[in-house]
C-alpha positions, 0 to 999 in steps of 0.5 A, a space after each residue: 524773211 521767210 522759209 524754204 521749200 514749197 507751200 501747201 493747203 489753207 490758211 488765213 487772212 487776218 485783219 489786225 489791230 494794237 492797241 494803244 497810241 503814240 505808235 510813232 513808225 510803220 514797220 521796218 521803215 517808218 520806225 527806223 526813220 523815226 530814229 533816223 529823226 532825232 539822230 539827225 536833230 542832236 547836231 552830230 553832223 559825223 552821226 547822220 554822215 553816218 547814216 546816210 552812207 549806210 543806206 543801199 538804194 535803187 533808181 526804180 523810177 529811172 529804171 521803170 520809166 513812164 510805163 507805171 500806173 498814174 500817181 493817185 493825187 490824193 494823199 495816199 502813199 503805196 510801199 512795196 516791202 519786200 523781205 529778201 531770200 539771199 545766202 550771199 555775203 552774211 546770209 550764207 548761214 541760211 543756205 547755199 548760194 545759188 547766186 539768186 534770190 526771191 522775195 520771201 514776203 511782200 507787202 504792199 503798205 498803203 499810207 491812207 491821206 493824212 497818214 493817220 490809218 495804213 493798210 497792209 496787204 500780205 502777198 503769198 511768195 507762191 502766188 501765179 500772177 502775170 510776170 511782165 518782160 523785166 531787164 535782167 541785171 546783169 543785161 538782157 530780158 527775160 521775157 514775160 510770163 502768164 503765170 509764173 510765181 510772185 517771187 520770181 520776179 525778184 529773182 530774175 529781175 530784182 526790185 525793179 522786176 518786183 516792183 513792176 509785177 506788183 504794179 501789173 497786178 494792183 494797178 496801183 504806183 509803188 511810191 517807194 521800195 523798201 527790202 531787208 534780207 535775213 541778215 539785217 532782220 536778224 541785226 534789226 531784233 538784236 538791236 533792240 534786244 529782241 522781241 516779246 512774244 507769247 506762243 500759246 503751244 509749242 514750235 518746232 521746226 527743224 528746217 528753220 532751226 527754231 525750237 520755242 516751248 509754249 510761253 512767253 520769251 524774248 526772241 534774239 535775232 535768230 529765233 525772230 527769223 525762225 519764226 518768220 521763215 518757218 512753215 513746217 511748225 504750226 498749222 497746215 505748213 502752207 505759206 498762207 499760215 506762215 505769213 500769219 506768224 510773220 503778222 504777229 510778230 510785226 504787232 509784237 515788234 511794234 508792242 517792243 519799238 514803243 516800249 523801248 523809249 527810243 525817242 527819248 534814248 539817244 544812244 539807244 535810238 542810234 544804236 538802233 538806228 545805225 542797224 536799221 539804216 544798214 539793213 534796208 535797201 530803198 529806192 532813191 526816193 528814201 536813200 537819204 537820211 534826209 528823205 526818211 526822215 520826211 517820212 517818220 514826220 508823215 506817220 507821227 500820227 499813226 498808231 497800231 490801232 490803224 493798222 490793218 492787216 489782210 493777205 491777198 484772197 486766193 484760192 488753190 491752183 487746181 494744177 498744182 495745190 503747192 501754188 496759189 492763184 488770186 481770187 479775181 473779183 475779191 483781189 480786184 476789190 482789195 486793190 479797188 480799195 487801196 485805190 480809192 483810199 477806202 478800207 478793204 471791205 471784209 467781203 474782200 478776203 471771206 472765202 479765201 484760202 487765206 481765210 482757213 488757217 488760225 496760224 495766228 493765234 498761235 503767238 500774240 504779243 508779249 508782256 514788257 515793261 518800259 526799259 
C-alpha cells in the first residue's frame, strides 16, 4: 500500500483512538481471521479446504534460524505488517515491473497481555536504518549495510530480509509476518463494498489517480488505495504525512468491518473471507486457516478504543531531507516500551518530525448504518 517517488519535510505522529466496543479483529489479519472463525464453525469442510489453499506463507523461523531476539514470555504478541509495492501479476496497473518490490508501509502491531490493548508503531518506507546481511532469494547475500532505506530490506531480501532488520533495530521477536500488495488491498475494500470516510477538504493527486471532493464518500478499492499511496495530495507530500492518511483510514475500516454484521452474515463473512485469505501472505505460524483462527479467538476482546497508534520519532537526515533517520533515545523508548509491555509514553514521539504534519485531520471516518 502506499506511494511513489521520494519523501519530504515534517509530518505527524498521532496517537489514535475509536470509539465504541465489540471491535472484534485488528487490522487486516485479525478481522479477516475472524471471519475465517465462523467460516470454519458452518460444517462446510470444502468452505475452510477453501480457504485454507488460498493462504501464500513463508518459513521465516526456519530461514532466521537461532540469530532473533528472545521471545518475551509474557503474553505479548509483535507482528510485522507490511504492505507490498510489486507490479507484477495483477499489480502491473500501478507500474512497471522492474521485478522488485519494497515494503511501501510497516507496521509493527504489538498485541498487549491478554490481547485486550494493541499498539501500532507506523515505520516510515524511507527511514536510514541498519541493514544487516540478508540471503537473497534467488541465491547469494547481499551484504549489510550502515544505513540504507527501511524498504529496502524487502526488496533485496524479501520478508525474511524485512523481518530481520525490524528485529535489528527493535530488539523485539517478529512473532508472525503478515504482507498484502496493492492488489489484494484494493479486493479486500471491494469485498466489503468499500469504506466511509469523510475528507473535511479536497484531494487531488494525479500520481496516485485519486480525485475526492471534500465530503463524505464510500471509497471503492481504487480510490481506497489511492488515498493510502498518495503523498502529493495533502499536506508537506512527506511520507510521514502520508502515513497519517493510511492511519485514518485504518479507524474508517475498522468503523465499516464492525458495521457490516460480518459475524452473523454468512455469506457475507465468506465472501469477505475467502478475499481476504487470498490477499495476504503470512508466515508459517499463521498459514492455516486453523492458526488464524487461534488468533481472531486471542483478539475478541480487543476494541478500537485500545488501539494506539503512533510513527516512529525521527528527524531529517542532514544529508538528505528526502530521508529520515530515527531519533535515538525517543526510538529506544518506543521499542523499550513495546518490550516492557507498557504504553509508549508521549515523551516518546513529542519533538518528532513525525509530529509536525496535521495530514490526519484531513479524513476522519464516516457515517454508516448497519447493513
Amino acid at each position: 500500500m502506499s506511494g511513489t517517488g521520494d519523501p519530504r519535510p515534517p509530518a505527524g505522529a498521532t496517537p489514535v483512538g475509536a470509539r465504541r466496543r465489540r471491535h472484534r479483529g485488528l487490522r487486516i489479519t485479525a478481522w479477516a481471521a475472524a471471519g475465517l472463525v465462523l467460516a470454519g464453525a458452518g460444517g462446510a469442510g470444502y468452505l475452510y479446504t477453501r480457504l485454507n489453499g488460498n493462504i501464500h506463507s513463508v518459513d521465516i523461523d526456519s530461514a532466521l534460524g537461532r540469530d532473533r531476539p528472545v521471545k518475551l514470555g509474557h503474553g505479548s504478541m509483535d507482528i510485522l505488517v507490511l504492505g507490498s509495492d510489486s507490479r507484477s501479476g495483477a499489480n502491473r496497473g500501478y507500474g512497471h515491473d522492474s521485478g522488485t518490490a519494497r515494503s511501501d508501509t510497516a507496521m509493527v502491531v504489538h498485541l498487549a497481555k491478554g490481547h485486550k490493548d494493541a499498539t501500532v508503531v507506523s515505520i516510515p518506507r524511507d527511514t536510514l536504518v541498519y541493514r544487516p546481511a540478508c540471503a537473497k532469494p534467488g541465491g547469494g547475500t547481499a551484504p549489510a549495510v550502515r544505513q540504507a532505506m527501511f524498504n529496502s530490506a524487502y526488496q533485496v531480501g524479501g520478508p525474511v530480509c524485512a523481518v530481520k532488520t525490524v528485529e535489528k533495530m527493535t530488539g523485539l521477536r517478529m512473532d508472525h509476518y503478515v504482507e498484502v500488495d496493492f492488489a489484494g488491498f484494493k479486493n479486500l475494500v471491494d469485498a466489503l463494498g468499500g469504506v466511509p470516510l469523510t475528507t473535511t477538504q479536497a484531494i487531488r493527486d494525479p500520481k496516485s489517480h485519486l480525485d475526492l471532493a471534500a465530503g463524505t464518500h464510500t471509497l471503492d478499492g481504487d480510490q481506497a488505495l489511492g488515498l493510502v499511496r498518495t503523498r502529493h495530495g495533502v499536506a508537506d507530500g512527506s511520507d510521514l504525512g502520508r502515513i497519517q492518511l493510511q492511519q485514518a483510514f485504518m479507524k474508517a475500516l475498522m468503523d465499516r468491518i464492525r458495521g457490516l454484521g460480518l459475524l452473523t452474515s454468512p455469506g457475507k463473512l465468506f465472501s469477505v473471507a475467502d478475499t481476504a485469505t487470498s490477499a495476504v501472505t503470512t508466515d508459517t505460524g499463521l498459514g492455516s486457516v486453523g492458526r488464524l483462527m487461534g488468533l481472531a479467538q486471542s483478539v475478541r476482546g480487543l476494541h478500537s478504543g485500545r488501539i494506539h497508534m503512533v510513527t516512529l520519532p525521527v528527524r531529517y537526515a542532514p544529508a538528505d531531507h528526502n530521508r529520515v533517520q530515527p531519533i535515538p533515545a525517543k526510538a529506544a523508548q518506543v521499542w523499550g516500551a513495546l518490550r516492557a509491555d507498557k504504553p509508549v509514553p508521549p515523551s516518546a514521539v513529542s519533538g518528532s518530525a513525525a509530529d509536525r504534519v496535521d495530514a490526519g485531520k484531513v479524513v476522519r471516518p464516516g457515517h454508516q448504518g448497519r447493513e
